[in-house]
N, C-alpha and C positions, 0 to 999 in steps of 0.2 A: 395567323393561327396555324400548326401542323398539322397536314391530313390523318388525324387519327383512326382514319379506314385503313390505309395502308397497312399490310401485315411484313413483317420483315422477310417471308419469302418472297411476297409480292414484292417488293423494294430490289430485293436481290437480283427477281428474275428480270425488271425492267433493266436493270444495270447492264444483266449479259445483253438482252436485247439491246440497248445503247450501245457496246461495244462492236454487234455483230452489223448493224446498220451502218455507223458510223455517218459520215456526212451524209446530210437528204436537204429536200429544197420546198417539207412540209412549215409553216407555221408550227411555234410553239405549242399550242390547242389544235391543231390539226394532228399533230405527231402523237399528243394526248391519247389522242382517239387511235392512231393506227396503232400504238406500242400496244393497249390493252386489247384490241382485232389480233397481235401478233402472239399476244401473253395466252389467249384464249383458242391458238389455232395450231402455235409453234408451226406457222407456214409464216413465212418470209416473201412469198411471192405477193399478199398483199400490200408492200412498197406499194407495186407497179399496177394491182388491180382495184385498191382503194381512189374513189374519186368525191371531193367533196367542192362544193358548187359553192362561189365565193357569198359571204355570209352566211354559209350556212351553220358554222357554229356557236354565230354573236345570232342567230335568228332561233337555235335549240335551246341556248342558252334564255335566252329571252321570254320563249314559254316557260318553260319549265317555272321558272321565278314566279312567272305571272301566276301559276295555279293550272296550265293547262294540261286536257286531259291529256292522259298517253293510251293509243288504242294500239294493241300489238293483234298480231294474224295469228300464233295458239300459242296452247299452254307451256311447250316448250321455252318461248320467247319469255313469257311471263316468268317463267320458274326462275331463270337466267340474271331476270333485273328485278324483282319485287323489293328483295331483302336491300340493296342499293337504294329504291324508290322509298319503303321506310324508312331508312336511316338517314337520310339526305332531301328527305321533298314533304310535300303534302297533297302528290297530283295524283290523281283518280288513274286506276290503272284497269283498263278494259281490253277483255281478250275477246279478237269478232268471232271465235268460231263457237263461244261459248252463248254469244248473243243470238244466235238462228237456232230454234228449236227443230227446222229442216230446212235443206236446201230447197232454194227455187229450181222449178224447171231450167234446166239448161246449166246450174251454176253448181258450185260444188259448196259445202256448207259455209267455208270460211269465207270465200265468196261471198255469200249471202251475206253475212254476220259483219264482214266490212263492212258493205254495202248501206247495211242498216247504221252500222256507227258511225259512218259519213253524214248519214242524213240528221244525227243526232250532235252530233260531233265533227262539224263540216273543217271547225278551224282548230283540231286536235293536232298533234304531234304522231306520225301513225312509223310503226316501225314495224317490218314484214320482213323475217326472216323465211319463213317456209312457205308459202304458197304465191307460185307466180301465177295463178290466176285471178290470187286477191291484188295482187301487186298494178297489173292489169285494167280489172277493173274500175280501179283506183284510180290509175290515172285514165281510162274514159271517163269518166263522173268528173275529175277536176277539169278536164280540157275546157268541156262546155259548159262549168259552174262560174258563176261569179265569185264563191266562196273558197279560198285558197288554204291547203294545212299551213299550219306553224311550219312544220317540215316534214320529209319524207325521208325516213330511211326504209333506200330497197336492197334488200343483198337478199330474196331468195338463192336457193341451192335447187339443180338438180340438172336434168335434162331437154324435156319438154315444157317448152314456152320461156324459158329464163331468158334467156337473151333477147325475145324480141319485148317480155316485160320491161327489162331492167332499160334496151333502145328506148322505148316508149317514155320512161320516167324523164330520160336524158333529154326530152325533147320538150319537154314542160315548164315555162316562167315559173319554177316554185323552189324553196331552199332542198336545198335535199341531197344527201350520204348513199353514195349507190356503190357496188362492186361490179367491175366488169369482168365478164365470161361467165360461167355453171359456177365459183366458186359463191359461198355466203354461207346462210344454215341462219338456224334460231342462237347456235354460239357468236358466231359474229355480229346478230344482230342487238343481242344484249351489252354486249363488248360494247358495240358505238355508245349506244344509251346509257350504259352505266358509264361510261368517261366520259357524255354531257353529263348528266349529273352530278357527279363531280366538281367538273367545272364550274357548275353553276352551282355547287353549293360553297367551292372555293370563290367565288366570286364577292357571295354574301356575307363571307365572316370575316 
């Protein structure tokens, strides 16, 4: 069946993208994923800063189908993939910073609002584009849980704490889409999710 998502600028601009790349040493579903990171960034340096942990795309792919939740860190993230998660899925889309009516002591809302969808949602698909404290967090809670996400995608953006977040994830038995250094944002992190979706809705028909 034809991806009838595809718009013909979309189609066009992956093509430049194909030509400007040219030979890489990603999987076909891997490459998936970086061309729409690079459609949604027009930065090219994510080649060399996308890192994805072997099954991690037959393990996103695999929730999603099954019905699992998707918890994103805010609204941004959310806005980026709903319309995707519509048209392509039937998985509950949860944004943690909307779940904490205030932060805990010590923690910043979205923080919190992870925190809480973890405990509710231990074996969700969690995708954190903007806060590397929930990012964080997240992986304290998984270290010492028996309970493991579907996957993680982590590509916060910023300055303070990104890098030792995004180390911390890298350090964790669990599937997971991460970007190395300050780059990522709630756009890249939609980007990953909506090209699992995709694929996993190209899988089923």
């Amino acid at each position: 069946m034809p991806l009838v998502l595809e718009h013909p600028i979309l189609r066009q601009s992956f093509t430049i993208i194909d030509q400007e790349i040219g030979q890489h040493g990603f999987s076909q579903e891997e490459y998936a994923i970086l061309r729409r990171v690079i459609h949604s960034t027009a930065d090219f340096e994510f080649v060399r800063l996308l890192s994805i942990s072997p099954n991690a795309v037959h393990c996103g792919k695999r929730a999603l189908l099954a019905g699992c939740p998707i918890v994103v860190d805010v609204g941004m993230v959310r806005q980026g993939c709903q319309g995707m998660v519509q048209r392509t899925s039937k998985n509950r889309l949860v944004t943690a910073v909307e779940m904490a009516e205030k932060a805990e002591p010590g923690r910043t809302r979205t923080e919190t609002g992870l925190l809480q969808a973890y405990e509710q949602f231990p074996d969700a698909l969690y995708v954190i584009g903007n806060a590397p404290t929930a990012l964080k967090a997240l992986c304290d809670r998984v270290a010492v849980s028996n309970a493991k996400p579907a996957l993680i995608i982590g590509v916060p953006v910023g300055f303070v704490g990104v890098l030792e977040a995004k180390q911390q994830l890298a350090t964790l038995a669990v599937p997971q889409i991460r970007t190395a250094g300050r780059k990522g944002g709630s756009s890249v992190a939609a980007a990953i999710l909506n090209a699992l979706l995709v694929l996993a809705w190209e899988a089923q028909s």
